[in-house]
C-alpha positions in Angstrom: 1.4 -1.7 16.7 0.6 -0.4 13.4 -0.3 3.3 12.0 -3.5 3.4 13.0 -3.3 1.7 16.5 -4.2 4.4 19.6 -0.7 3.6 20.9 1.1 4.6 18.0 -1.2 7.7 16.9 -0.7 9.5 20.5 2.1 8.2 22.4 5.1 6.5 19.8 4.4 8.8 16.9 4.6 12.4 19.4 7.1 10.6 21.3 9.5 9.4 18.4 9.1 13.3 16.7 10.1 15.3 20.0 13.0 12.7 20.3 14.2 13.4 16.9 13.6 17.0 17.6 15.4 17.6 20.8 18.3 15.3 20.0 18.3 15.0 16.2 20.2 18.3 15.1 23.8 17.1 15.0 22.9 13.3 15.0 19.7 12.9 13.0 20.3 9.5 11.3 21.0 7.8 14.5 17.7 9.6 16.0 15.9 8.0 13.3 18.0 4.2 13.4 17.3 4.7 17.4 13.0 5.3 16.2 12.7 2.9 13.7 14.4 0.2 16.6 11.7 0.9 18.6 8.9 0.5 16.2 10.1 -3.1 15.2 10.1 -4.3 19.0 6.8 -2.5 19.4 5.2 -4.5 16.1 7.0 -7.4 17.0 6.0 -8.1 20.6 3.1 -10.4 20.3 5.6 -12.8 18.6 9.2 -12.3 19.4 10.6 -14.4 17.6 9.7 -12.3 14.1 12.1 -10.4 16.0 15.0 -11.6 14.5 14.1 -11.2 11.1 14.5 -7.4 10.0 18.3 -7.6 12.1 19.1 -10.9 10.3 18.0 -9.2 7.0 19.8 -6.3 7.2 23.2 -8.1 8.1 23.0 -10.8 4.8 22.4 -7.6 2.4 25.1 -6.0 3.5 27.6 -9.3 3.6 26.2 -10.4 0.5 26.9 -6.9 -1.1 30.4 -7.1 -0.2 30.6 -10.6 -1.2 29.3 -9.9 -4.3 32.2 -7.0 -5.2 34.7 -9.2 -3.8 33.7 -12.1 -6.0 33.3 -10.1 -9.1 30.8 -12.6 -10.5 27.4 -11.4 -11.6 26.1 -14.7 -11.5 26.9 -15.2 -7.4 25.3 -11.8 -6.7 22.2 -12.1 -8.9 21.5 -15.0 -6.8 22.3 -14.0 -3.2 19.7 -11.2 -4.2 16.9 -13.7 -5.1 17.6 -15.0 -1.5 15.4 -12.7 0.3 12.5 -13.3 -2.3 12.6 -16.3 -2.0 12.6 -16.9 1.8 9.7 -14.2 1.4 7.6 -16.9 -0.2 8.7 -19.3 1.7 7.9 -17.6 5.3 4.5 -16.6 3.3 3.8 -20.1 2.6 4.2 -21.2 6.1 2.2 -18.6 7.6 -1.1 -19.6 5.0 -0.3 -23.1 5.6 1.1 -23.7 9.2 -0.8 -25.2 11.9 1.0 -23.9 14.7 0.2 -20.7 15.2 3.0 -19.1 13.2 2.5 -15.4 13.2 3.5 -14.1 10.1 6.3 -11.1 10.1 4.3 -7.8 9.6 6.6 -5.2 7.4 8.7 -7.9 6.0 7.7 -7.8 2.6 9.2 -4.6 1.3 12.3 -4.8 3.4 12.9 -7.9 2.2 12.6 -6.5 -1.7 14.7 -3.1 -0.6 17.4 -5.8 0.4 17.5 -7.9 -2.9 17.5 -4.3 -4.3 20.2 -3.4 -3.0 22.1 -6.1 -3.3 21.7 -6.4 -7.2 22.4 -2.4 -7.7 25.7 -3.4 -6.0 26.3 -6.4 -8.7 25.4 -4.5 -11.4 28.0 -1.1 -10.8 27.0 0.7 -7.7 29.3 0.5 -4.4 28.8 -1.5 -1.6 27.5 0.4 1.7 30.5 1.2 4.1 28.4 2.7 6.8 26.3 -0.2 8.0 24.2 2.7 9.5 23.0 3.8 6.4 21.4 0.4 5.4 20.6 -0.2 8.5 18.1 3.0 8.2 17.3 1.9 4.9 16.1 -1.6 5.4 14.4 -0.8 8.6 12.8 2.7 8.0 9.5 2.1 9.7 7.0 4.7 7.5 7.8 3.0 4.0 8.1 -0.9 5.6 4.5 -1.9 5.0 3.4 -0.9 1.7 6.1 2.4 0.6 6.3 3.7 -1.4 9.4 1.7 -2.7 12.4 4.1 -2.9 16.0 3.0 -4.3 19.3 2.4 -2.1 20.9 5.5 -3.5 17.9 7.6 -3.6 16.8 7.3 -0.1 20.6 8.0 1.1 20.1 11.5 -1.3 17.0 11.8 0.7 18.3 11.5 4.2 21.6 13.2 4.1 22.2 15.4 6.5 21.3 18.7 4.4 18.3 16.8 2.8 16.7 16.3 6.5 14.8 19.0 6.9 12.3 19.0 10.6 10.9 22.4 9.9 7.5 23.4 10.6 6.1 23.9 6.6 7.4 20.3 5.9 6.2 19.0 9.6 2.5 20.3 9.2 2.7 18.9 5.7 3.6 15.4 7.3 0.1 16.1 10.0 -1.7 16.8 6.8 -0.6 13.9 5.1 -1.0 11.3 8.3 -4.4 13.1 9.1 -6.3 12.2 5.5 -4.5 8.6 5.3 -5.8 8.0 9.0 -9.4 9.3 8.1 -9.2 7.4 4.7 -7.8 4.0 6.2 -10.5 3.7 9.0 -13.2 6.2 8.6 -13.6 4.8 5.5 -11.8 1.8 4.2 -12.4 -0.1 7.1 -15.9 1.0 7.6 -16.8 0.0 4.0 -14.4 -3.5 4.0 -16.5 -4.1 7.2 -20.0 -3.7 5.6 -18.9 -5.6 3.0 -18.1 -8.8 5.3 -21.5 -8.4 6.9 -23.0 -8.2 3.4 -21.2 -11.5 2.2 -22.1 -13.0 5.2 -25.8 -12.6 5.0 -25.8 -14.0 0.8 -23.1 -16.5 1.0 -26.3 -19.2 0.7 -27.9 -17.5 -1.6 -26.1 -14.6 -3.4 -27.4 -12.7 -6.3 -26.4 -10.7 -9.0 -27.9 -7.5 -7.5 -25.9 -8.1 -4.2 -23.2 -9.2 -5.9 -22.8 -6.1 -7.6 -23.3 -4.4 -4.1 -20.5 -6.1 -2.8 -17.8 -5.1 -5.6 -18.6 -1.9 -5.4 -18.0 -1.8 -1.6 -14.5 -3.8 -1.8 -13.5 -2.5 -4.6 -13.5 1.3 -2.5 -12.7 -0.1 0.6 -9.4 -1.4 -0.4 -8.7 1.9 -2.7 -8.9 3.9 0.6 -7.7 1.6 2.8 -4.1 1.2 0.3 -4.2 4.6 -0.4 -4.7 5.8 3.5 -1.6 3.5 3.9 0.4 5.3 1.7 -0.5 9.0 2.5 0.5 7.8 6.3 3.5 7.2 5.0 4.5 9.6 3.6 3.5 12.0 6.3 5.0 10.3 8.9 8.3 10.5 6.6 7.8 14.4 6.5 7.0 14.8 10.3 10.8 13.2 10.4 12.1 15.4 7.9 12.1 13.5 5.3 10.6 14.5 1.6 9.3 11.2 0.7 7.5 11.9 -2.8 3.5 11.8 -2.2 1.8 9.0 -4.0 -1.1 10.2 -6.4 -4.3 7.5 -6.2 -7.6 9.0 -7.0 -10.3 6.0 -7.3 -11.8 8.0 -10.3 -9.1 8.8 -12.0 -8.2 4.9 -12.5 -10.1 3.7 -15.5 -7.9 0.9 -16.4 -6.3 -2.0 -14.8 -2.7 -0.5 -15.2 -3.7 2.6 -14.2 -5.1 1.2 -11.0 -1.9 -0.9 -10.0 -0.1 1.8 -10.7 -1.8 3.9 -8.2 -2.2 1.9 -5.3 0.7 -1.3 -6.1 3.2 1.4 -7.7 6.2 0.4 -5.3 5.5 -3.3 -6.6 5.7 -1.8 -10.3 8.3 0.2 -9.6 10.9 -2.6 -8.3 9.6 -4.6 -10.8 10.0 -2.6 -13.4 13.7 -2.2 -13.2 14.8 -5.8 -11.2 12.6 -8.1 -13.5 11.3 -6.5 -16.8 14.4 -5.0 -17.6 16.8 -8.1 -16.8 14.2 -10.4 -18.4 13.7 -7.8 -21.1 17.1 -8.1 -22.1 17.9 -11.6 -21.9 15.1 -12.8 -23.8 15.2 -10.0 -26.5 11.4 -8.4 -25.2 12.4 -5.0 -24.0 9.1 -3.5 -26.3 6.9 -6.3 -25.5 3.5 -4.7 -24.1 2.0 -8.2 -23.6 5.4 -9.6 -21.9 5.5 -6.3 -19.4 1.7 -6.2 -18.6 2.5 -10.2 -17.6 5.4 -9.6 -15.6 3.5 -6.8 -13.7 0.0 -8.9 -12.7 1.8 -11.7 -11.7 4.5 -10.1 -9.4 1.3 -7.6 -8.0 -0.7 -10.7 -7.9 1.8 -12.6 -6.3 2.3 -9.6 -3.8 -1.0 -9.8 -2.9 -0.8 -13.4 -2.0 1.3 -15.7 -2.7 -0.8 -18.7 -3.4 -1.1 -20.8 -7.0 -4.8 -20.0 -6.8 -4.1 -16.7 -6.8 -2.7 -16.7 -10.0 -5.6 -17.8 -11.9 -6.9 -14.2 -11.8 -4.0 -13.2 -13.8 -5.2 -14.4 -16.8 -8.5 -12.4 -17.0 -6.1 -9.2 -15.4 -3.8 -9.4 -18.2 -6.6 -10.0 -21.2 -8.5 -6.7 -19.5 -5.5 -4.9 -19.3 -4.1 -5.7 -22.8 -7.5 -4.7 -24.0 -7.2 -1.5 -22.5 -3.5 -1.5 -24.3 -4.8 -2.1 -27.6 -7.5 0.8 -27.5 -5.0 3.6 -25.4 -7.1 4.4 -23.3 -4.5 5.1 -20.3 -3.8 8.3 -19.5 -1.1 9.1 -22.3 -3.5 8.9 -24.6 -6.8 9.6 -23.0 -7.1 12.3 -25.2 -10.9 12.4 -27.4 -11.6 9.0 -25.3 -13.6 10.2 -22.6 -16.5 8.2 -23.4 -14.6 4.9 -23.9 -12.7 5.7 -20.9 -15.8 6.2 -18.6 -17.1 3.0 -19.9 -14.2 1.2 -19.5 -13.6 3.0 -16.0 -17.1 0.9 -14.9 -15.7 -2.3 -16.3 -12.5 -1.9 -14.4 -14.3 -1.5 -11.5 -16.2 -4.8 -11.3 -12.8 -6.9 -12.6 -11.0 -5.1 -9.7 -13.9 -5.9 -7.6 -13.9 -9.5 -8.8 -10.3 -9.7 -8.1 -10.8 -8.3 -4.5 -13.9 -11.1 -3.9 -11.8 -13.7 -5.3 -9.0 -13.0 -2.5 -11.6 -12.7 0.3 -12.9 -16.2 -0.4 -9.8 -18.0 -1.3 -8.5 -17.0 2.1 -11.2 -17.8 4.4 -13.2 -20.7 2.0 -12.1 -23.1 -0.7 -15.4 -23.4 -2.3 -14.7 -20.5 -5.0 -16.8 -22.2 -7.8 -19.3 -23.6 -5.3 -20.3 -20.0 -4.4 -19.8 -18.4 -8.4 -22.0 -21.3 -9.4 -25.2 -20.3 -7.0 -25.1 -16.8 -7.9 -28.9 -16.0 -9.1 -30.8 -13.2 -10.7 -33.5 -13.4 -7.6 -33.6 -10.7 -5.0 -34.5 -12.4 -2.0 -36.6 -9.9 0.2 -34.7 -11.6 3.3 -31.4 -10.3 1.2 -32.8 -7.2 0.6 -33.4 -6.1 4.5 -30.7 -7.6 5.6 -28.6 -4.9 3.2 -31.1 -2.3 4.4 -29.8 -3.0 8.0 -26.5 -3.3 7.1 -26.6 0.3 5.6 -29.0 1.9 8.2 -28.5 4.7 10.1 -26.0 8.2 9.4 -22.7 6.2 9.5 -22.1 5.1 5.9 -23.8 8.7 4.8 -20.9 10.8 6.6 -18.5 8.2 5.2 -18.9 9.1 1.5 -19.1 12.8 3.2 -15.3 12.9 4.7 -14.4 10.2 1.8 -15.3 12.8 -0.9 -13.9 15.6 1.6 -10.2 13.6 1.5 -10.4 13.5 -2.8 -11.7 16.9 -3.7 -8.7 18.8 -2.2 -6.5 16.6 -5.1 -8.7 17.7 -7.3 -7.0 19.4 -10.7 -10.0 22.2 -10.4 -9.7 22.9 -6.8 -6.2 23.7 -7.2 -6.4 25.9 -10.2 -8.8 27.8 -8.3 -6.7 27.6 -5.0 -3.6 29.4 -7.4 -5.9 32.1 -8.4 -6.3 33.2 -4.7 -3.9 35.9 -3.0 -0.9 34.4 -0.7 -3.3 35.6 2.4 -6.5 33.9 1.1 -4.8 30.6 0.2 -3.1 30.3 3.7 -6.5 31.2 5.0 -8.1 28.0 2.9 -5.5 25.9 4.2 -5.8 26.7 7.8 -9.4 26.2 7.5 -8.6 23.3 5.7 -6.5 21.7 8.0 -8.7 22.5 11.4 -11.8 21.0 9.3 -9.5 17.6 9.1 -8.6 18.0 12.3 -12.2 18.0 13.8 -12.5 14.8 11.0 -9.8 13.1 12.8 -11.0 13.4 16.7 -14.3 11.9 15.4 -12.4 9.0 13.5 -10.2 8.6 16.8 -13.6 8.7 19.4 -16.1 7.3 16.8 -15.0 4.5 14.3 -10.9 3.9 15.5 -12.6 1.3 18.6 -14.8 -0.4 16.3 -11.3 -1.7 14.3 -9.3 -2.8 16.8 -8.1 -6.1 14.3 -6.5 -3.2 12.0 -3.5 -2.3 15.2 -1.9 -5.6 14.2 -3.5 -6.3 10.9 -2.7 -3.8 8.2 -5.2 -5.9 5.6 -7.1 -8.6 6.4 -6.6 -9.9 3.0 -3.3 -9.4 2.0 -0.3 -10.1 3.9 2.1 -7.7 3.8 
């Protein structure tokens, strides 16, 4: 039972909310530890034995922590903190490779990275938990488990102390808002353009050309934008509807015109925990604290590996890290994006199609060794068979209101609609955002009716190329 799943949307998430309301005023931490509880038995019941994982998780950080402070030596807690990495990889491994049926634990991943977080802020200075409530809510907070965004020990326990919680109405309509336009962006249009793509690799993987190849970055290259970034604005709403102010994550798919800029938006909790548990350890042990090419390297691979954690995944970080060193060299990121427009846009497209590339790459390695075999018969002929069959693919009015309520979900981010939105009187702005909000509203009953029974793989299956 993930986000998008009918159970979740209208009986745990109303459910869960009234609960914490009703009951939550004097003990609102074990309302939430009671919540999140629920959630992991409710993701975890076509396999119970994945059960055991998050529980068994959250009791080695915390013994390991205390170990650690006990010991006194660095060296004993750096490495009971790789522990949950590396039996991340390992439980990855065995759910690409394994020929029994081994269901992989959904919302492992991050818990397991908050866990060796924690347990190396403890070796390096901060204090080990006391409560074993607190990380226990930590480790096992349901909105930020599948893809964030990645918050620290000690600034999620700023975030959810007792003052900090706050279930008012402002911040539990922002949270609706929030869980409305990542639910329309994640299956109104992420799934609805991942699924035309499938249908469109389908019908060319004999024959593909370069006109349909194009095609089909284009199309994975948004669905997985909106799809990750629907992901994320759940989130965070969900967070707010429980009263807590997770910060909103800002990814715009045209706003993104280099590589970094794009991990950054939709991989930023991967960047962020790698930033400060890998870089800067590495940074200072080997002396390369202001290496550019040693960061940009550190960051593929660990997003990369993220992704999926297969060897023949990381042969895309090579061209990743030339493109995005490229991008380095010329500053075209946003810091310096001033009187580089032009370059920008052009670089912008360029990103596109390597991001694209990287997305095609992952689809085939997953579901069909023969990678080269398929780059090798790509052909500048256009078919006509190819040609109707994308016709068909794209007939009708469904992938035309797509880019509508796909543009309708950006434009509000927008920095001109909000300059214009702070020129308006209190009274005319509340106005726009009622309006606002009942035109998402009407958006999300037709996602719900409409698109939400076409997808039913996506109420187990966050991605259905990346396991997270």
């Amino acid at each position: 039972m993930l986000f998008t799943a009918p159970a979740f949307v209208f009986l745990f998430l109303p459910l869960a909310t009234i609960f914490c309301a009703l009951f939550g005023k004097n003990r609102k931490k074990l309302c939430l530890i009671c919540v999140c509880g629920v959630f992991h038995i409710m993701l975890n019941l076509h396999s119970l034995w994945n059960l055991v994982w998050l529980p068994l998780l959250v009791l080695y950080a915390y013994f390991a922590a205390r170990i650690a402070v006990g010991v006194k030596r660095r060296v004993l807690g750096v490495a009971m903190g790789a522990l949950p990495v590396v039996w991340l990889i390992l439980v990855r491994q065995l759910a690409y490779f394994s020929d029994f049926g081994y269901v992989y634990p959904t919302g492992i991943t991050l818990p397991a990275l908050c866990a060796a977080a924690y347990i190396w802020d403890v070796t390096y200075g901060d204090t080990a938990e006391e409560d074993f409530r607190e990380l226990w809510l930590y480790i096992t907070f349901f909105p930020i488990m599948l893809v964030g965004p990645f918050v620290d020990y000690q600034s999620f326990k700023k975030l959810t102390e007792d003052d900090a919680i706050d279930m008012s109405l402002p911040r539990f309509s922002d949270g609706i808002r929030l869980f409305i336009i990542g639910f329309i962006k994640r299956i109104a249009v992420g799934a609805v353009l991942i699924d035309g793509y499938d249908k469109i690799f389908a019908y060319s993987w004999d024959s593909p050309n370069l006109a349909i190849i194009l095609l089909l970055l284009m199309l994975i290259y948004f669905g997985v934008f909106f799809s990750l970034s629907g992901y994320y604005d759940m989130a965070v709403g969900i967070s707010r509807m429980f009263g807590i102010n997770v910060p909103e994550v800002d990814a715009h798919p045209f706003k993104t015109a280099t590589v970094n800029e794009y991990s950054k938006a939709l991989f930023g909790s991967v960047r962020t925990w790698t930033a400060k548990y890998i870089v800067r350890p590495l940074g200072e042990a080997t002396g390369r604290q202001g290496s550019t090419l040693f960061k940009i390297t550190v960051f593929c691979v660990c997003t990369v590996v993220f992704v999926r954690t297969e060897l023949s995944a990381l042969l895309v970080c090579i061209p990743l890290i030339a493109f995005s060193m490229a991008s380095a060299t010329l500053k075209l990121d946003k810091a310096h994006k001033d009187g580089r427009a032009g370059l920008r846009t052009v670089f912008g497209m360029l990103t596109v199609l390597v991001i694209g590339v990287f997305w095609m790459f992952m689809t085939i390695s997953g579901s069909n060794p023969s990678v080269l075999d398929y780059i090798a018969d790509i052909s500048f002929d256009n078919a006509e068979y190819q040609t109707d069959m994308v016709l068909i693919s794209f007939s009708g009015r469904k992938y035309l209101f797509v880019s509508l309520i796909g543009a309708v979900t950006l434009i509000p981010r927008t920095k001109w609609v909000e300059s214009i939105r702070a020129r308006l009187s209190v009274r005319a702005a509340a106005a726009v955002d009622y309006l606002g909000l009942a035109a998402l509203l009407v958006m999300f009953v037709c996602c719900a009716i409409f698109f939400l029974p076409q997808f039913e793989m996506y109420n187990y299956s966050p991605f259905r190329y990346i396991i997270i």
